[in-house]
C-alpha positions as CSV (number, residue, x, y, z in Angstrom):
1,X,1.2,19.8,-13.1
2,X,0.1,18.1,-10.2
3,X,3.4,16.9,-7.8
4,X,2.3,13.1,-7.0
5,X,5.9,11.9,-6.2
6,X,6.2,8.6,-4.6
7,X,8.9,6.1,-3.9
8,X,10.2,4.4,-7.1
9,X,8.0,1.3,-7.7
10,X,7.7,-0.6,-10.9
11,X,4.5,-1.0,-12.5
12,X,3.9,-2.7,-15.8
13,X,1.0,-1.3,-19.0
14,X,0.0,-3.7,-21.3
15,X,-1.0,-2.0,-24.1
16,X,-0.6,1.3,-25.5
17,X,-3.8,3.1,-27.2
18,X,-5.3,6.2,-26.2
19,X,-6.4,5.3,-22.2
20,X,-3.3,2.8,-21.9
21,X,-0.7,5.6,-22.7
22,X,-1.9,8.3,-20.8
23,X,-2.2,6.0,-18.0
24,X,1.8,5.4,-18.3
25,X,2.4,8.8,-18.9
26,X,1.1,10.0,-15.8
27,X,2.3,7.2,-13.6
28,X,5.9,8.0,-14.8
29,X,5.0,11.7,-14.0
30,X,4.2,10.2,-10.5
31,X,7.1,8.4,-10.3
32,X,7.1,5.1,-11.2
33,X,9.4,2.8,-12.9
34,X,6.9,2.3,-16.3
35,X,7.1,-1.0,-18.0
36,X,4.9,-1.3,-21.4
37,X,4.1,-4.4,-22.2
38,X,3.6,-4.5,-26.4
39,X,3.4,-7.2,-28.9
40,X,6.7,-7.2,-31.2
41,X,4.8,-5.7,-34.6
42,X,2.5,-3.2,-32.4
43,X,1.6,-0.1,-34.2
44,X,2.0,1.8,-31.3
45,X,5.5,0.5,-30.5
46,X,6.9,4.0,-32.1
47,X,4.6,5.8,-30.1
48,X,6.3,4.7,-26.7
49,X,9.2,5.1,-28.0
50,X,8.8,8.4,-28.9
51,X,7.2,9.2,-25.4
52,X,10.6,8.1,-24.2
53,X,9.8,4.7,-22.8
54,X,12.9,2.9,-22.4
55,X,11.2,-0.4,-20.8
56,X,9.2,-1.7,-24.2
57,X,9.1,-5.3,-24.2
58,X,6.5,-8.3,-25.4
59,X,4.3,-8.7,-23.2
60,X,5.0,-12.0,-21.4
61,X,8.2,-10.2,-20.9
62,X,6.9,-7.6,-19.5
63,X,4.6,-8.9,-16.8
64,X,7.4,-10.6,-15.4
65,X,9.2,-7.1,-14.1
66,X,6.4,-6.2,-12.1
67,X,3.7,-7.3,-9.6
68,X,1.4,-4.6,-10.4
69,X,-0.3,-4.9,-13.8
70,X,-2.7,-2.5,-15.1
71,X,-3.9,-4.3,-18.2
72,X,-5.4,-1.7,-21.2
73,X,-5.4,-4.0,-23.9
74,X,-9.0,-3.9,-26.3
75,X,-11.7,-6.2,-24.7
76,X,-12.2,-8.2,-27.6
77,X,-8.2,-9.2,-27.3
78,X,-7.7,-9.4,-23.6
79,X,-8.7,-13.2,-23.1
80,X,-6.6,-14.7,-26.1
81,X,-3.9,-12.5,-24.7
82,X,-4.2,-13.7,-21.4
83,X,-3.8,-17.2,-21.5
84,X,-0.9,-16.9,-24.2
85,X,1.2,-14.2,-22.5
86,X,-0.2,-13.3,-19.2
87,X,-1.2,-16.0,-17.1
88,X,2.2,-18.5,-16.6
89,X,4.4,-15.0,-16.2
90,X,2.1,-13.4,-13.4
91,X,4.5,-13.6,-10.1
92,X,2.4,-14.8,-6.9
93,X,0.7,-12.1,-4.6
94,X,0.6,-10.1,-8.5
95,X,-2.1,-7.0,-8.3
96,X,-4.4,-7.6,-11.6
97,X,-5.9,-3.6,-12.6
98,X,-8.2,-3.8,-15.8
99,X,-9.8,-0.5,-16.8
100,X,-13.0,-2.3,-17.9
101,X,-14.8,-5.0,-16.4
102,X,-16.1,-6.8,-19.1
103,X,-13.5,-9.9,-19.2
104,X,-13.5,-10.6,-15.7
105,X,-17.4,-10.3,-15.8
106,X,-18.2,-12.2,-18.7
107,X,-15.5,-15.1,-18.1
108,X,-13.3,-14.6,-20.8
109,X,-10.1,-14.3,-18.3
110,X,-10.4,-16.4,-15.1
111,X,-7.5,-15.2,-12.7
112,X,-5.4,-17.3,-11.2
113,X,-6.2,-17.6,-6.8
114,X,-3.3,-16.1,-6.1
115,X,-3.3,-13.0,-7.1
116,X,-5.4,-9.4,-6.7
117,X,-8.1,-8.6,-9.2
118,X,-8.8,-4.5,-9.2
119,X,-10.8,-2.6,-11.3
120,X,-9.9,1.0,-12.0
121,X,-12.2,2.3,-14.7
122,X,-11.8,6.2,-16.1
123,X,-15.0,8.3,-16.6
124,X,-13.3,10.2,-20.0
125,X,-10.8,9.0,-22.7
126,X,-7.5,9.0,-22.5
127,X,-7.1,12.6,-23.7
128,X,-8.6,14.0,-21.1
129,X,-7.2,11.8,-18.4
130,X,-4.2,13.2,-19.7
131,X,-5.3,16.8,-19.8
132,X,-6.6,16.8,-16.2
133,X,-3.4,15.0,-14.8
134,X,-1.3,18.2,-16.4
135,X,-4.2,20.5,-15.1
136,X,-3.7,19.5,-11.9
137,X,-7.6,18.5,-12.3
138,X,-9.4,15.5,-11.3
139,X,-12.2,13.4,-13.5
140,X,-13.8,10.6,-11.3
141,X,-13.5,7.0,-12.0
142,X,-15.1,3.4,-11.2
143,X,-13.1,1.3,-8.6
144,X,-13.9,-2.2,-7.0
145,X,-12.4,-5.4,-5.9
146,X,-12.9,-8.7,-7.2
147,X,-10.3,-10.7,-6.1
148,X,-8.5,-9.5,-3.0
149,X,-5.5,-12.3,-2.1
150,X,-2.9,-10.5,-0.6
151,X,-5.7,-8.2,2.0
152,X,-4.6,-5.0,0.7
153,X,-6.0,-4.6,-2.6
154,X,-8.0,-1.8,-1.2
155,X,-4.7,0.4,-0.6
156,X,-3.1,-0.8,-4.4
157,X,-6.5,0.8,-6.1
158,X,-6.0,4.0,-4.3
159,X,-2.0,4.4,-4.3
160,X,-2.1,3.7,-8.5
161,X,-5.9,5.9,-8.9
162,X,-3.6,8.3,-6.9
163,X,-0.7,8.8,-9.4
164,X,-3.1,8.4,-12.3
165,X,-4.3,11.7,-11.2
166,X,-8.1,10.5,-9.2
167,X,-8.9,12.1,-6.2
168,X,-9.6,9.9,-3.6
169,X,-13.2,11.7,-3.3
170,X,-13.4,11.1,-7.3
171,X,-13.0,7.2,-6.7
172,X,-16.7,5.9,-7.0
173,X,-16.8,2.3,-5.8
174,X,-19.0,-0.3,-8.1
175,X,-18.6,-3.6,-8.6
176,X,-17.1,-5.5,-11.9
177,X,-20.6,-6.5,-12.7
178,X,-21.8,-2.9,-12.7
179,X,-19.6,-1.6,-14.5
180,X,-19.2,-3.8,-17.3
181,X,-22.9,-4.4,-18.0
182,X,-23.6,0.0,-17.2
183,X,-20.5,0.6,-19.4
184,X,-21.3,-1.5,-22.6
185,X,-25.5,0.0,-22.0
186,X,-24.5,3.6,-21.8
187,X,-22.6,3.6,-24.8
188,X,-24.8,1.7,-26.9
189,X,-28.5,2.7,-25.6
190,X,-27.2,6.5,-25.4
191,X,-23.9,8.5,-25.2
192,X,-22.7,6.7,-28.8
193,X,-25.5,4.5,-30.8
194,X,-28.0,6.4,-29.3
195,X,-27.1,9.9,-29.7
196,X,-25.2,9.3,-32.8
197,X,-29.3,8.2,-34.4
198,X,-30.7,10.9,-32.6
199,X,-28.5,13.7,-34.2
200,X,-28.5,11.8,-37.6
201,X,-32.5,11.7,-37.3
202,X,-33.2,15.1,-36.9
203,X,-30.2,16.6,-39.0
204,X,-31.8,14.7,-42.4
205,X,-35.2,16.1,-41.6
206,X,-34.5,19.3,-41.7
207,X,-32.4,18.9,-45.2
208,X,-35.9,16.9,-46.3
209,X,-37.6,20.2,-45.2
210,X,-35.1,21.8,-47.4
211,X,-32.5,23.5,-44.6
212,X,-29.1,23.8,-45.8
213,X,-26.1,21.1,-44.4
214,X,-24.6,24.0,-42.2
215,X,-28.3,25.5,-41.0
216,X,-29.4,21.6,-39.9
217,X,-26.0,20.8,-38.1
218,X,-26.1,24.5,-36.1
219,X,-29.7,24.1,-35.1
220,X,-29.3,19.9,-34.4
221,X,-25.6,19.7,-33.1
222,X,-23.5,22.7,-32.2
223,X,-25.0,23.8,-29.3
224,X,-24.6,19.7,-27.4
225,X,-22.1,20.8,-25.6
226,X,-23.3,23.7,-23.7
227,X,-26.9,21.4,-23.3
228,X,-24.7,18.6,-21.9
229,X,-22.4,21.3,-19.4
230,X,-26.1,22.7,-18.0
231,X,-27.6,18.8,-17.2
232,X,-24.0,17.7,-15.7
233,X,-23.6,21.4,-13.6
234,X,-27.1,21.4,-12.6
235,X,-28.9,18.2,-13.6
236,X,-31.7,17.8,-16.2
237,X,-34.5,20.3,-14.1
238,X,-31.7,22.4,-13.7
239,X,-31.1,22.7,-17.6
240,X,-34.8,23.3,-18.5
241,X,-34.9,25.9,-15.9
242,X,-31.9,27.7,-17.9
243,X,-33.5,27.0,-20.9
244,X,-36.3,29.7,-22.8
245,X,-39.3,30.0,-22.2
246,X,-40.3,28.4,-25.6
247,X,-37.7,25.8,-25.7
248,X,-38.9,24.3,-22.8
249,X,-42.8,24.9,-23.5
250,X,-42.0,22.6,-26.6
251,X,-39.5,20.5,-25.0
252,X,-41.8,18.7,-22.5
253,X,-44.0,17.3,-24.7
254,X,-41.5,16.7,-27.6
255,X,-39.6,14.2,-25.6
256,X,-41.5,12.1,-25.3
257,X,-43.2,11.5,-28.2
258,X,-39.7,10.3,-29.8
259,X,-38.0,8.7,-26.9
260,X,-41.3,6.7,-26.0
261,X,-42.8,3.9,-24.8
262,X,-41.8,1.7,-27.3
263,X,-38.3,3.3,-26.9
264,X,-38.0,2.5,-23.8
265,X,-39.0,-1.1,-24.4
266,X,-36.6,-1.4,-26.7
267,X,-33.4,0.1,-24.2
268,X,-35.0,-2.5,-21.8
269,X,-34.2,-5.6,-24.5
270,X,-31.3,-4.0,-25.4
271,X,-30.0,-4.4,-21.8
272,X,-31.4,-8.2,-21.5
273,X,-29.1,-8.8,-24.4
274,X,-25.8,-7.3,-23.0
275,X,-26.6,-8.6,-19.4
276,X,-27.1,-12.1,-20.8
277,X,-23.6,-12.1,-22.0
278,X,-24.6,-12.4,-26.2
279,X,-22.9,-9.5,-26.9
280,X,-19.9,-10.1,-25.1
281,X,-19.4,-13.1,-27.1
282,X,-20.3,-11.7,-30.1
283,X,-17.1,-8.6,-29.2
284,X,-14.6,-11.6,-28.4
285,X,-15.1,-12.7,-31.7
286,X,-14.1,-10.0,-33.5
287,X,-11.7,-10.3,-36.2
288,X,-9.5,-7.6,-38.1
289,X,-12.2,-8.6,-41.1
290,X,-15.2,-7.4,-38.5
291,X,-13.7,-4.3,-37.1
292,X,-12.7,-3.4,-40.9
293,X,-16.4,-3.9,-42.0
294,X,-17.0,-1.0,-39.1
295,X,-16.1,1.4,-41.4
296,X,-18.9,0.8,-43.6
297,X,-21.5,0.7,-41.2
298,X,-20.5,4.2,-40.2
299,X,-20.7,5.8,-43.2
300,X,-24.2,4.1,-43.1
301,X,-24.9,6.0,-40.5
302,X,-23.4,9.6,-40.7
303,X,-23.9,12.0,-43.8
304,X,-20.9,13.8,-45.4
305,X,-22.7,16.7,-45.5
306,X,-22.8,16.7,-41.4
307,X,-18.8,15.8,-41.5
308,X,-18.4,19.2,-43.4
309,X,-20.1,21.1,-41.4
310,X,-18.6,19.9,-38.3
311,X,-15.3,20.6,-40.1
312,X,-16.5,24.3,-40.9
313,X,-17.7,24.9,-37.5
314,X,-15.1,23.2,-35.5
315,X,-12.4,26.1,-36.5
């Protein structure tokens, strides 16, 4: 594990999913004084507990026994949360980190003058930013500055990127504009909605041609990952260059012909509609009822025949 040691300074988490917890866990490593910041019936209350956080508190608790507050709550929850819990506790000259820039972006928190306002976005899931940290690897990240009151807001984002386990190198600066309206796109337009059609697409016309479940899912979706390591190793010509003779004969035109010009009109309307803020307002909305009725629009969407044979294949 990477040795990151520093001098014992208090820094509070509020929240504790996936990206929040492995964000304590390595500043702890590091060696800071970890305060989580949790409301009183939070289902991940245990977890913390069980990671051997001593300093659980509610949150407008918790952001008094810090300056520096990296805030991982969900986006849809941050600006209720704020003006409730956050904003009257926040000490003067307080540091502001959010891992996402969408509620300083779109307006849904609106930070007091007197503090910093930092963005320190991961490039992976918490898993892995908790896998690299006790690698003693590095994944890259998004910083920038949006509010910069006390003048050294510049040296806070790369002391806490530091014990999360970024490389200085790794540290891509952006701005919260960027990254919230390039965050929200790429998920949507391609790594998740996207893909997710794309796979589903071709994996139900081959079992319309009559393939079987596990021939459709090894000839549609096992074989992602190594595509994905060739295009991030040695970019997309790269890949095709790796690629046979006859994959890449067919590939070229393929392409094109599904991700088209109409395609492409549509990613192009599907950005107008994040940049103009609709969707943002539609997330801050979101209910428990909403985020329940997720679960039915995925099974839309997948087959069970492609969760078995991701099952078989995943052993």
């Amino acid at each position: 594990m990477m040795q990151r040691k520093t001098k014992k300074i208090s820094i509070t988490i509020l929240g504790y999913g996936s990206q929040g917890r492995a964000i304590a866990l390595n500043l702890r490593d590091s060696g800071y004084d970890v305060f989580i910041g949790l409301k009183s019936r939070s289902k991940t209350r245990k977890l913390a507990k069980a990671d051997k956080f001593k300093n659980i508190k509610p949150t407008s608790m918790a952001v008094r026994e810090s300056k520096l507050i990296i805030v991982a709550l969900p986006d849809h929850l941050q600006g209720k949360i704020f003006e409730n819990e956050i904003k009257a506790n926040l000490k003067p000259d307080s540091s502001l980190i959010f891992l996402h820039g969408f509620s300083i972006h779109f307006g849904f928190i609106k930070p007091p003058k007197n503090c910093n306002v930092i963005l320190l976005a991961p490039h992976a899931p918490g898993v892995a930013v908790r896998e690299k940290y006790l690698g003693d690897k590095s994944i890259s990240a998004f910083g920038a500055i949006y509010q910069d009151y006390t003048k050294n807001s510049s040296k806070i984002l790369l002391k806490i990127s530091h014990g999360i386990g970024f490389k200085k190198d790794n540290l891509i600066m952006t701005t919260f504009s960027d990254e919230a309206i390039g965050d929200i796109f790429g998920e949507q337009a391609v790594l998740c909605g996207g893909l997710s059609e794309l796979l589903m697409g071709g994996f139900n016309t081959l079992l319309e041609k009559g393939f079987s479940p596990d021939n459709a899912y090894l000839e549609i979706a096992y074989q992602l990952d190594l595509i994905i390591d060739l295009i991030k190793k040695y970019g997309i010509k790269g890949m095709y260059d790796r690629i046979s003779v006859a994959a890449r004969f067919g590939s070229v035109d393929a392409g094109r012909k599904i991700i088209n010009k109409s395609a492409l009109k549509r990613m192009e309307s599907l950005y107008e509609y994040i940049e103009s803020g609709r969707f943002a307002r539609r997330l801050n909305k979101l209910d428990e009822k909403g985020i329940n009725s997720l679960k039915d629009k995925i099974k839309k969407i997948t087959n069970p025949k492609f969760e078995k044979a991701v099952k078989k294949f995943s052993k």
